[in-house]
C-alpha positions as CSV (number, residue, x, y, z in Angstrom):
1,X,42.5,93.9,61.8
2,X,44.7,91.2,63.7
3,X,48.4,92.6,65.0
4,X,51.0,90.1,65.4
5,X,52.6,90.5,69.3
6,X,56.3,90.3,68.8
7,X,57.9,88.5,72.1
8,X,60.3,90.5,74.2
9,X,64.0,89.5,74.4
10,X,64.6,87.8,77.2
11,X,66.6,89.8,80.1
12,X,69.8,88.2,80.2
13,X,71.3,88.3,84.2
14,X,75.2,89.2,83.8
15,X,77.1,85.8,85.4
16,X,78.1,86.5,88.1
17,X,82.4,86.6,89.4
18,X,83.7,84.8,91.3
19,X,87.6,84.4,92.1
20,X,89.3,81.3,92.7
21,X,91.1,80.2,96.2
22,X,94.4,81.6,94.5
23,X,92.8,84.9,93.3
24,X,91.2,85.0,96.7
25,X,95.0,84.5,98.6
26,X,96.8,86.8,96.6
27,X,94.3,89.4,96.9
28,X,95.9,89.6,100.9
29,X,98.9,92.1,100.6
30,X,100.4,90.3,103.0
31,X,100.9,86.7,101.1
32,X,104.5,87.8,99.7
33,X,106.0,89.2,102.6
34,X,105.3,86.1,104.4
35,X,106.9,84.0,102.0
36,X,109.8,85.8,102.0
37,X,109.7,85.9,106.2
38,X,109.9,82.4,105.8
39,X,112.2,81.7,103.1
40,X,114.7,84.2,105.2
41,X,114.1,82.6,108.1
42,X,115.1,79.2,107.2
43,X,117.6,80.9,105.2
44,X,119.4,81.8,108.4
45,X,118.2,79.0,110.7
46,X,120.7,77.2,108.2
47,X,123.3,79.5,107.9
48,X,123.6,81.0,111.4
49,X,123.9,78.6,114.2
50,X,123.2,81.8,116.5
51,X,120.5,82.3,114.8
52,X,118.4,79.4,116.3
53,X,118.2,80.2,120.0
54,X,115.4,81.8,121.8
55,X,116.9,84.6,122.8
56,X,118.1,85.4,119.2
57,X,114.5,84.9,118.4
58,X,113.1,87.7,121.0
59,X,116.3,90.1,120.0
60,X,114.9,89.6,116.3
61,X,111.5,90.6,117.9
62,X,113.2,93.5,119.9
63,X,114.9,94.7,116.8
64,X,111.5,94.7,114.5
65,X,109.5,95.9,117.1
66,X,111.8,99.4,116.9
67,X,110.7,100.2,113.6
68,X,107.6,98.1,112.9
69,X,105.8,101.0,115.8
70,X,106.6,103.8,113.2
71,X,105.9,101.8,110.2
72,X,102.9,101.0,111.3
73,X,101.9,104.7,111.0
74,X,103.7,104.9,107.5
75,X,102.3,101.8,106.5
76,X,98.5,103.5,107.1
77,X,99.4,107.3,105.6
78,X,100.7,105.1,102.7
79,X,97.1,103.6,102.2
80,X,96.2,106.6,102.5
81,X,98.4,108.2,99.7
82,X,100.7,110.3,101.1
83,X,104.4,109.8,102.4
84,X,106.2,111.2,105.8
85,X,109.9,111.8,105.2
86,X,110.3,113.1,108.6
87,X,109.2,110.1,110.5
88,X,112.9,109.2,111.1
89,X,113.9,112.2,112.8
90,X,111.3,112.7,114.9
91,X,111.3,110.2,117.0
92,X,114.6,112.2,118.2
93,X,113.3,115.6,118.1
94,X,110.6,113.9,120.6
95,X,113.2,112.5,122.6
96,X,115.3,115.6,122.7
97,X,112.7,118.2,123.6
98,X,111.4,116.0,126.7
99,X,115.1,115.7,127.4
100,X,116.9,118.7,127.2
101,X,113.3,120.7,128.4
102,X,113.4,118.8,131.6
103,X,117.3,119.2,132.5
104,X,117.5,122.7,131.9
105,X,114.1,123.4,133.6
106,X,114.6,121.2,136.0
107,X,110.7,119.7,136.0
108,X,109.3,116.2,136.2
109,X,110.1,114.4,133.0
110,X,106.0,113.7,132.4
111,X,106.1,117.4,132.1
112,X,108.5,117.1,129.1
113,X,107.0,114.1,127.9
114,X,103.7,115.4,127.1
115,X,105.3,118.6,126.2
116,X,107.2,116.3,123.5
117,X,103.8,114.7,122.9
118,X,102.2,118.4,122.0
119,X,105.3,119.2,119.9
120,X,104.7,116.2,117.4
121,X,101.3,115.9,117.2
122,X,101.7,119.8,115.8
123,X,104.2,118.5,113.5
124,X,102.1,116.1,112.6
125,X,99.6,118.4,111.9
126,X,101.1,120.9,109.8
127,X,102.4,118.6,107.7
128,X,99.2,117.0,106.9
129,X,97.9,120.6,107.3
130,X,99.9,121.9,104.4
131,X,100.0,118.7,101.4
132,X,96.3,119.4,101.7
133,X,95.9,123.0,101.9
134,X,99.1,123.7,99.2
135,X,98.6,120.4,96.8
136,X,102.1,120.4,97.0
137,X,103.1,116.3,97.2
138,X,103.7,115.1,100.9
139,X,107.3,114.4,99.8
140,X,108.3,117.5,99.6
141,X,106.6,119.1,102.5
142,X,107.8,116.4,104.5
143,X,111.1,116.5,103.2
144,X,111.4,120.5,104.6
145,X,110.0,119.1,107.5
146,X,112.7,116.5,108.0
147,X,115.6,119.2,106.9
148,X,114.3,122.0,109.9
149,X,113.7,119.3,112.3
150,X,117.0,117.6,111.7
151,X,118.9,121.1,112.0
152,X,117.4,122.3,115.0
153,X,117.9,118.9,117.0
154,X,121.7,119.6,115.8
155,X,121.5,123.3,116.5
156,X,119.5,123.5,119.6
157,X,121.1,120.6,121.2
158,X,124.1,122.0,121.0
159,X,123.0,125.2,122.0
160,X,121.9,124.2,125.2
161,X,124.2,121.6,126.3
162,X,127.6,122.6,124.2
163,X,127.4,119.0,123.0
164,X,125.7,117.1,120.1
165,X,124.0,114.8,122.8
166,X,121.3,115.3,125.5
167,X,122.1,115.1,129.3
168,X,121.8,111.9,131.0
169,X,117.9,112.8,132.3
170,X,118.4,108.7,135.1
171,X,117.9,111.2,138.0
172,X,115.1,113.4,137.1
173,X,111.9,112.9,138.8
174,X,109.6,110.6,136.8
175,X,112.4,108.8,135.4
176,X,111.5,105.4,136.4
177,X,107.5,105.3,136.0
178,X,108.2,106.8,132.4
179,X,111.0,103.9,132.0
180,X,108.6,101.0,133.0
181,X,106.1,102.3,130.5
182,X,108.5,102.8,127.5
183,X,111.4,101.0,128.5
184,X,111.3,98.2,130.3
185,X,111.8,94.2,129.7
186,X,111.1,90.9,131.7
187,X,112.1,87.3,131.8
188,X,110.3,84.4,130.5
189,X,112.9,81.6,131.6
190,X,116.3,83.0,130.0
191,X,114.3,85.4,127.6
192,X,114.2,89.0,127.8
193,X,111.3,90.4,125.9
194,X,111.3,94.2,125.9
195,X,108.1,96.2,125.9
196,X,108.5,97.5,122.4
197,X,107.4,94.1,121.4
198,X,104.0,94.3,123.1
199,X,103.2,98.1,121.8
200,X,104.0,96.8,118.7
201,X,101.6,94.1,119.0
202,X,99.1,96.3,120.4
203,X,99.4,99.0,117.9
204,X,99.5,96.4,114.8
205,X,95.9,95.1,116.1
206,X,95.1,98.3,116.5
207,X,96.1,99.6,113.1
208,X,94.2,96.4,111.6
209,X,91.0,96.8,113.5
210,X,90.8,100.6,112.3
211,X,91.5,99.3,109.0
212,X,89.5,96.6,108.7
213,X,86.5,97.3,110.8
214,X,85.5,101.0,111.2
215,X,84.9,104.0,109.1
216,X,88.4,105.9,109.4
217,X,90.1,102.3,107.9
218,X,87.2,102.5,105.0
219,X,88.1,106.5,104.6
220,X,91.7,105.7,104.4
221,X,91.8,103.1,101.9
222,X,89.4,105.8,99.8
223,X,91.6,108.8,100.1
224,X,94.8,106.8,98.9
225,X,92.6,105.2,95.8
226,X,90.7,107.7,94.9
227,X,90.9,110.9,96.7
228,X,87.7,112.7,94.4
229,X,85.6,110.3,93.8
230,X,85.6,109.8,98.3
231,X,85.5,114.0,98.2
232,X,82.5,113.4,96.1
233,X,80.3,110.8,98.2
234,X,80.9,112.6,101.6
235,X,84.4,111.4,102.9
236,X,86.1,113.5,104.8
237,X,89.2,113.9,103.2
238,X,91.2,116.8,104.6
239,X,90.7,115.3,108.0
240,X,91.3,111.4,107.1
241,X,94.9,113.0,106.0
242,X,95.7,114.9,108.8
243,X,95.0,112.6,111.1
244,X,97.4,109.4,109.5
245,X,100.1,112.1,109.7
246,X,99.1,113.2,113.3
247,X,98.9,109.1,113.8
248,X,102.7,108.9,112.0
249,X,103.9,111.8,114.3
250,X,102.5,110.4,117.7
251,X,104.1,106.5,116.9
252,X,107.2,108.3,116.5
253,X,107.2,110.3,119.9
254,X,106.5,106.6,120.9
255,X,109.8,105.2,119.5
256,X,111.6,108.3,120.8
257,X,110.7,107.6,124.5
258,X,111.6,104.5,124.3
259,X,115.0,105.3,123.3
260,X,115.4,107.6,125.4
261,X,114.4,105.8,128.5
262,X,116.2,103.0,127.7
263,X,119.6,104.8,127.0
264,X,118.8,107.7,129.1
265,X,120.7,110.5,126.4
266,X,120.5,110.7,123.2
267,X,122.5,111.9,120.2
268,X,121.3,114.5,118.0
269,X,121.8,113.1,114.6
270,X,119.8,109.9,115.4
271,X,116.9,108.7,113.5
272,X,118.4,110.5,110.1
273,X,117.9,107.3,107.4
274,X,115.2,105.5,109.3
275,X,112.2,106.8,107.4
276,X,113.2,105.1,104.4
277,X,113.2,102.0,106.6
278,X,109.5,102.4,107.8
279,X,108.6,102.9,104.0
280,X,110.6,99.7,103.1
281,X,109.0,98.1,105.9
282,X,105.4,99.0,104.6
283,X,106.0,98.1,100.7
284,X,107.7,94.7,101.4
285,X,104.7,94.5,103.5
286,X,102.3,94.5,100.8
287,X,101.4,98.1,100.6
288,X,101.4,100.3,97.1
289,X,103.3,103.3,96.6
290,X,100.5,104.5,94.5
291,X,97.7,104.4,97.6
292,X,94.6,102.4,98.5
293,X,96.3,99.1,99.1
294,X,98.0,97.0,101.9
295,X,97.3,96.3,105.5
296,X,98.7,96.6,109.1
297,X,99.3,92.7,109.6
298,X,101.8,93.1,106.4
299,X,103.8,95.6,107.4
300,X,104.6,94.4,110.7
301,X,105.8,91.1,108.6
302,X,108.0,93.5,107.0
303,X,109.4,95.0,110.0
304,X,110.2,91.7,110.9
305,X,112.1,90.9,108.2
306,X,114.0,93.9,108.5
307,X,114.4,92.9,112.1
308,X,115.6,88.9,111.0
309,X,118.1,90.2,108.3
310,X,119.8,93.1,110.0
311,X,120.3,90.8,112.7
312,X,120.7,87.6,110.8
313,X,123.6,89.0,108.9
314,X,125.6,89.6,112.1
315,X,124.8,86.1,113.6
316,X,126.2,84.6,110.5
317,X,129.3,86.9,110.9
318,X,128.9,88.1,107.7
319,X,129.6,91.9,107.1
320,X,126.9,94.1,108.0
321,X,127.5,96.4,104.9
322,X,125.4,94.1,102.8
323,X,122.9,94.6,104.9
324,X,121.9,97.8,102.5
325,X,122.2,95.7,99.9
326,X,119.5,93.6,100.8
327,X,117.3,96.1,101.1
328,X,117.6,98.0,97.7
329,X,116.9,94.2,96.4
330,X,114.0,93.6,98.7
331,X,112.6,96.5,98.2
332,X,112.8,95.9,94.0
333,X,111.6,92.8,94.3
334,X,108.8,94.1,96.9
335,X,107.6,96.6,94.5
336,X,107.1,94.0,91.3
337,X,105.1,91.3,93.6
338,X,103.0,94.4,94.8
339,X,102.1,94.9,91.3
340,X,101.2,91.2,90.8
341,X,99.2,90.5,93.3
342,X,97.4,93.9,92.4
343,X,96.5,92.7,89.0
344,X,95.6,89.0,90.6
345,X,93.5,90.7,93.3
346,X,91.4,93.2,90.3
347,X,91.2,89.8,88.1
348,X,87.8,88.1,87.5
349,X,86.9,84.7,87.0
350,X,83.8,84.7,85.2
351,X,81.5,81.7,87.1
């Protein structure tokens, strides 16, 4: 008795995707902020005549480099998921504890300096410490954090020196090795280009090499997309977290020497406001509020935009007021073309 032999279907191979050039360019967080960078900087090349000199140029630099340090830190914890409302004020608790620790003890200032380095990398690690341990969101631990640390820099300061500003620590021992590290400049012709702007070089690399190329950049981008299914395959979570904060928290001592050895005192209520600017900086940038997205290259463009329109709208004698302005609308606009290039970067293009 004869069977018939029915033929098997043949296996059909899914196509595979492929993205075009565009997909491909959008998919870099960074493609909007550098078209705005450059539509602002024409922008004021035209309408500021002060604007268009070198030394402008390097002041812009100066300027961005201030909060593109910090932001860099925010920028990664963002990727990472989490938010540091505190990163503002601590670069003045930092410079405040190495300070007024120093005066009234009358010690070398690298004493206080890594004292001030000790004190924030604790911070740093309590609040990462506690969104993890707690599940309460990293916006409100932080925010605590930001209301103590801004009332005892008030508080203490006063306490100690019967003022709201540190002592003028120019005569200390240590002052001026501690000044060439954080605070010094040189001339290339009539340019001064401070320090800050080489750190910040150096630590955007940095941040894009860890990023990019090792496993804490591949744990970070999991924990801020999605923090179970990385819990699930062996990522160390609770550490990757603590450590961005600890990494926020040790920028910020960073920024807080610097301006402190560069102005030598320091008032108490500085650095209130700036946190929001380091967030700013990071979204324009290219990174999502919602985790898992963005890169260290972008938000330094978005420090420098910060740095080009704070600065820009003086140059152009315009008043600085505005300059608030602009942000709530950059940071609007940032948000939607986030979302955009999102969705072009998840696309598919069936090939």
């Amino acid at each position: 008795m004869s069977h018939s032999v029915q033929a098997a279907p043949p296996v059909t191979v899914p196509s595979r995707t492929t993205r075009s050039p565009s997909q491909r360019l959008l998919a870099r967080p960074e493609v909007g902020a550098l078209v705005a960078a450059v539509l602002i900087f024409v922008f004021f090349l035209a309408m500021a005549p002060a604007f268009r000199s070198a030394e402008s140029f390097f002041t812009v630099l100066y300027q961005s480099s201030t909060i593109g340090i910090v932001a860099v830190g925010v920028g990664m914890l963002m990727i990472g998921g989490e938010f540091d409302l505190s990163a503002g004020v601590i670069t003045t608790t930092a410079g405040l504890a190495n300070s007024m620790f120093c005066w009234y003890f009358g010690v070398n200032l690298w004493v206080g300096a890594l004292l001030s380095l000790a004190f924030c990398l604790v911070v740093g690690f309590l609040n990462g410490y506690l969104v993890m341990k707690t599940g309460i969101p990293s916006f409100l631990i932080t925010l605590g954090t930001f209301f103590v640390l801004q009332g005892a820099n008030l508080g203490l300061t006063k306490l100690v020196t019967g003022s709201v500003s540190s002592p003028d620590i120019s005569r200390i021992d240590g002052f001026g090795s501690l000044n060439t590290i954080f605070a010094s400049s040189f001339k290339i012709g009539p340019v001064t280009v401070w320090i800050t702007v080489i750190w910040w070089a150096l630590f955007v690399a940095l941040a894009a090499w860890i990023l990019q190329r090792t496993h804490i950049g591949n744990w970070t981008f999991a924990v801020g997309g999605a923090p179970d299914s990385a819990r699930a395959v062996g990522v160390p979570v609770v550490k990757t977290k603590i450590g961005l904060f600890m990494a926020v928290s040790f920028l910020g001592w960073f920024v807080g020497m610097h301006t402190l050895y560069r102005f030598n005192t320091l008032q108490a209520g500085n650095g209130v406001g700036n946190e929001f600017l380091y967030i700013i900086a990071a979204v324009v940038g290219g990174t999502l509020l919602t985790g898992g997205f963005g890169n260290a290259t972008g938000v330094a463009i978005g420090a420098f935009i910060f740095g080009m329109t704070s600065l820009g709208i003086v140059y152009a004698g315009w008043d600085p007021n505005w300059f608030r302005a602009f942000l709530g609308v950059m940071l609007l606009l940032a948000v939607l073309v986030n979302l955009y290039v999102k969705r072009m970067s998840t696309s598919r293009k069936v090939g």
